[in-house]
C-alpha positions as CSV (number, residue, x, y, z in Angstrom):
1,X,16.6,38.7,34.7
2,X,14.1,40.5,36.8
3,X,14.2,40.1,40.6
4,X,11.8,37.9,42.5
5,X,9.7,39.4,45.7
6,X,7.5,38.1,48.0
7,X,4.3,40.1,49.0
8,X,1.6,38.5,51.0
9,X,2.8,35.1,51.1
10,X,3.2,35.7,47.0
11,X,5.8,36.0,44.6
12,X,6.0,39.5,42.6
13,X,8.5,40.0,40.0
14,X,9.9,43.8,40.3
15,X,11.5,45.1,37.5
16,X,15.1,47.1,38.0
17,X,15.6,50.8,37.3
18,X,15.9,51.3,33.7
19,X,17.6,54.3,31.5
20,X,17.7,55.4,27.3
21,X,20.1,56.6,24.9
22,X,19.6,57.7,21.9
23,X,22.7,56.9,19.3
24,X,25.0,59.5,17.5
25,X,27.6,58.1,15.8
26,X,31.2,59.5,17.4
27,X,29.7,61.0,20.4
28,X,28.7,58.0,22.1
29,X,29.4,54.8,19.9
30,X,33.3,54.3,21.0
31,X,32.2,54.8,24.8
32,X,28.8,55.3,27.1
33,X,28.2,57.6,29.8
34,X,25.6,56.3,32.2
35,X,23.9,59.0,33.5
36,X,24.6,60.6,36.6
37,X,21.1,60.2,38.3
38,X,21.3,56.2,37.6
39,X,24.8,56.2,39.3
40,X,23.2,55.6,42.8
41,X,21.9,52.2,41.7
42,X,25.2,50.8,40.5
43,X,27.8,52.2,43.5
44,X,26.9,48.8,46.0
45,X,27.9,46.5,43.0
46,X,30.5,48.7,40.9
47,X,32.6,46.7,39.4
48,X,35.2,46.6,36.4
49,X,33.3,44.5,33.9
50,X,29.3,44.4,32.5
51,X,27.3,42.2,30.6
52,X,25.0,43.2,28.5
53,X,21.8,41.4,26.9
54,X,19.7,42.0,24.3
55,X,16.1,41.2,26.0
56,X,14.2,38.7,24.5
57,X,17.7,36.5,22.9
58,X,19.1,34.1,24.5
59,X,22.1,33.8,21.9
60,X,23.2,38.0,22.1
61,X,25.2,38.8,25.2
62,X,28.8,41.0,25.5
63,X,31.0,41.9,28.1
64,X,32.7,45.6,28.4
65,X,34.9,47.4,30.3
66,X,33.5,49.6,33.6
67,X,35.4,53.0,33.5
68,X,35.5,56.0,36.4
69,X,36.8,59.1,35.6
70,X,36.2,62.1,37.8
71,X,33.1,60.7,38.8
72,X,31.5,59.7,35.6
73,X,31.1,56.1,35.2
74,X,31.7,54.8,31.2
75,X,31.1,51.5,29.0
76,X,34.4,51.2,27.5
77,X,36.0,48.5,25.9
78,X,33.6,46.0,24.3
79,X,31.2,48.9,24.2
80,X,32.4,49.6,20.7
81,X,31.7,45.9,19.7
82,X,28.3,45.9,20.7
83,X,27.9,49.0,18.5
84,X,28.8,47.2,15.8
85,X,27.6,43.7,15.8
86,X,24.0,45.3,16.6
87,X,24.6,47.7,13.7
88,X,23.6,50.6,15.9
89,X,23.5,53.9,13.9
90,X,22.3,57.5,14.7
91,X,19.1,58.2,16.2
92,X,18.7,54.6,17.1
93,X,17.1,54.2,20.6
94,X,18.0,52.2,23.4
95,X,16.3,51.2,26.9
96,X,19.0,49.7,29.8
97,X,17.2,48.1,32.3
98,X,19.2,47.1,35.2
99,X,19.1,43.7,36.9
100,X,22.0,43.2,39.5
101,X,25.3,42.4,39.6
102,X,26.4,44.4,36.6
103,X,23.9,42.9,34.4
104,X,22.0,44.6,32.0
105,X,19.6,44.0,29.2
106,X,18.9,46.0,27.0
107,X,16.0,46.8,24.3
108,X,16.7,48.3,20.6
109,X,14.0,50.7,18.9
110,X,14.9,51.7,15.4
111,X,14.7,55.3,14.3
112,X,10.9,54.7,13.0
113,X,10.2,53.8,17.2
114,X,9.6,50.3,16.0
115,X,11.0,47.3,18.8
116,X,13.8,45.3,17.1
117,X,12.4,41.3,17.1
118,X,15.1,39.7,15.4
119,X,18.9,40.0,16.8
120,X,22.3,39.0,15.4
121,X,23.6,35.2,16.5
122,X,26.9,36.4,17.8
123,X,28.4,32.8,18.3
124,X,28.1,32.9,14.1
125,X,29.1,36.0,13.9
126,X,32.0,35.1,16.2
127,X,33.1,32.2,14.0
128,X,32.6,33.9,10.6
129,X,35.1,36.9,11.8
130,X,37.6,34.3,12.9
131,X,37.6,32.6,9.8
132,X,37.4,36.1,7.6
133,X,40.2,37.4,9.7
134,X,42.5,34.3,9.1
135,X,41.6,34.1,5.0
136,X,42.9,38.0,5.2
137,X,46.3,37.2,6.7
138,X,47.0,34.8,4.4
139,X,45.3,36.5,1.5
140,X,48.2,39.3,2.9
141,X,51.1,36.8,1.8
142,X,50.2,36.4,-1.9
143,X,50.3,38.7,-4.9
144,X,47.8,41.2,-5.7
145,X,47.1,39.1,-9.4
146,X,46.9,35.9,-7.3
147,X,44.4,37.4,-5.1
148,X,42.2,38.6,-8.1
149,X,42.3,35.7,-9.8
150,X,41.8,33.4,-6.3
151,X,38.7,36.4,-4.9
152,X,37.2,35.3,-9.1
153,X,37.4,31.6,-8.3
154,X,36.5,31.3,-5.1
155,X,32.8,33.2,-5.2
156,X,29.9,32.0,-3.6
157,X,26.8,32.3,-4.4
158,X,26.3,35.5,-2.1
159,X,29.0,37.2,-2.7
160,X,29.0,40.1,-4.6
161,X,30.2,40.8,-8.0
162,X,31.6,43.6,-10.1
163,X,30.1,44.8,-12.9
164,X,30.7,47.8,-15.1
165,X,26.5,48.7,-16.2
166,X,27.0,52.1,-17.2
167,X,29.6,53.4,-14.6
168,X,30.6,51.7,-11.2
169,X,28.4,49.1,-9.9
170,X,28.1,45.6,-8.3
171,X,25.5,43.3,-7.9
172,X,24.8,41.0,-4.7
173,X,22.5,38.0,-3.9
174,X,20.9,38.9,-0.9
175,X,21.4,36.6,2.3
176,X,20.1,36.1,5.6
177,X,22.3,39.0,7.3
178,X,19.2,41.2,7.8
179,X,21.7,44.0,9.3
180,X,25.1,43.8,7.1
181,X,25.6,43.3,3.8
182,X,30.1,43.1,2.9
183,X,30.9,45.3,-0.5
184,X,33.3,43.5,-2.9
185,X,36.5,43.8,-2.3
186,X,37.2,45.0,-5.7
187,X,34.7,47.9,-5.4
188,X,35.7,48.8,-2.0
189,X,38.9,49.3,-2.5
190,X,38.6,51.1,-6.0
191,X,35.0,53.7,-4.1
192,X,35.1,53.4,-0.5
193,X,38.0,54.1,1.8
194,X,38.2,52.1,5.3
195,X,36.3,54.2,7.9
196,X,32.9,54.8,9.5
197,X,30.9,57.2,7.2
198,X,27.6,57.5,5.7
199,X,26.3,57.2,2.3
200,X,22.8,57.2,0.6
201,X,20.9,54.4,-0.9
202,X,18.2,55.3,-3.2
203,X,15.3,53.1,-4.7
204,X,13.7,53.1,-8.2
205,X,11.3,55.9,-6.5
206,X,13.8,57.8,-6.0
207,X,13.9,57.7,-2.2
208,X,16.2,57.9,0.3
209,X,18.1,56.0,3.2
210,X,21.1,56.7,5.3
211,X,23.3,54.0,5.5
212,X,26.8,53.2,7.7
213,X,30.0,52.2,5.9
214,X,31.7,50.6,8.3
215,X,34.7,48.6,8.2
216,X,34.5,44.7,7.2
217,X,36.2,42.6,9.3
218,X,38.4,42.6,12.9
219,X,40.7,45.6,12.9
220,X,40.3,46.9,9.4
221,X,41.5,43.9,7.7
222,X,41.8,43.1,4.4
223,X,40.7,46.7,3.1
224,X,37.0,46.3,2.6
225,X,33.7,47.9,3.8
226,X,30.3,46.5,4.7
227,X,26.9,49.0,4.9
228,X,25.5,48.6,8.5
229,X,23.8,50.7,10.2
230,X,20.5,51.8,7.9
231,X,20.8,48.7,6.0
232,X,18.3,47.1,7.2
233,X,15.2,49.8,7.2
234,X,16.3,49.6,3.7
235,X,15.7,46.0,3.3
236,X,12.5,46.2,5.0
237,X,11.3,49.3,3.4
238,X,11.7,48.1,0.0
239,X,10.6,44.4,1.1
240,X,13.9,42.4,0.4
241,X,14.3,39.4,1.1
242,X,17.1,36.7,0.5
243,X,17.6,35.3,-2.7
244,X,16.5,38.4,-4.1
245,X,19.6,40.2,-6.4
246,X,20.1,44.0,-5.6
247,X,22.5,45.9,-8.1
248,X,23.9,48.9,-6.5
249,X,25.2,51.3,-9.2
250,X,27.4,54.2,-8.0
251,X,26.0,57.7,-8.8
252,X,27.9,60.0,-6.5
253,X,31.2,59.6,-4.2
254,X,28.1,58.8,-1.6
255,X,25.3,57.8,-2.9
256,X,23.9,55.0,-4.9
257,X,21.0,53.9,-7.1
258,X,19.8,50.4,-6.2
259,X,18.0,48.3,-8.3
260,X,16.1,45.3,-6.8
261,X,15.2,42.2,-8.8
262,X,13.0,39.4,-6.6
263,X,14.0,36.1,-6.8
């Protein structure tokens, strides 16, 4: 929220002081740094704890840990989970503007300098890792044929698939994530290993995207990888929508040809 003045009888709504960052995965995407200059508007309200909003959503709000060591001041925990829900990937551009009391919203710029307009529902979000992270523990108990034969049975109609067109591919109908999209389990355990690393997506034209593998679910369960961050330049760039059927056919350890059929 912006704070409320009074000039000449009138109210005047003043802005706070605002700072950027510009992200690079592994420098600052497990911690932040605020900036030493910006420092002297936080000391008379320094806590341990800060929320953070995404300006212009309601719905999008996290809480990290407030961190002083040897007179830096540091997002810490939390930090990395707004990284990740936001799909934040290098170059990516952000504006902090600083209300009070810890508070601080914040504005996302993709690496084309566009505004972001749409966000992530975290109370979905919230719920879906919840229930993804109790399937995995009890997918953890069973057999590896059982949980073949139950990940075979149990598809939805957005869930990926894997098929064998010529060398390593899967196919995926498209849903309404517009900044993750979870690789097979199947395919991610037989191509991708768990971790945070890039890989390329190319079109029919032959061009090019970065894209984050990330992985899928809370702490690393269940062995599987999602793309992230670049993801969704992709889907813009190439005008995908859901409903529409991507097949993603493995050409190299990291990169891969994607073919797009509209719905």
């Amino acid at each position: 929220m912006a704070r409320t003045t009074f000039n000449n009888g009138g109210m005047e709504e003043k802005k706070g002081p605002t700072f950027f960052k510009i992200i690079k995965t592994g420098f600052n995407t497990e911690d932040l740094r605020i900036p030493p200059k910006f420092r002297r508007h936080l000391l008379n309200e320094l806590s341990n704890r800060a929320t953070l909003n995404l300006m212009d959503s309601s719905n999008s709000s996290w809480t990290v840990d407030v961190s002083q060591t040897e007179g830096e001041i540091y997002f810490k925990n939390g930090w990395q989970k707004f990284v990740r829900d936001n799909s934040l990937g290098n170059f990516e551009f952000l504006v902090f503007r600083y209300e009070s009391d810890m508070q601080f919203s914040i504005e996302i710029f993709d690496r084309n300098a566009s505004k972001r307009i749409t966000f992530p529902d975290v109370r979905t979000h919230r719920r879906a890792a919840a229930i993804h992270t109790q399937s995995c523990q009890s997918n953890k108990l069973k057999e590896v044929k059982e949980e073949e034969e139950d990940y075979q049975d149990n598809k939805e109609e957005e869930a990926a698939t894997l098929h064998n067109l010529e060398g390593p591919a899967f196919t995926s109908i498209i849903g309404q994530n517009f900044y993750n999209l979870a690789v097979p389990t199947d395919f991610s355990m037989k191509y991708f290993p768990l971790g945070y690393y890039t890989i390329v997506l190319k079109n029919s034209e032959a061009r090019e995207w970065e894209v984050s593998i990330v992985p899928n679910g809370k702490e690393d369960s269940c062995n599987t990888v999602k793309l992230s961050a670049g993801w969704a330049a992709f889907r813009r760039d190439n005008q995908i929508n859901s409903g529409d059927t991507c097949t993603f056919k493995l050409v190299e350890s990291r990169s891969m040809l994607v073919h797009i059929d509209p719905k």
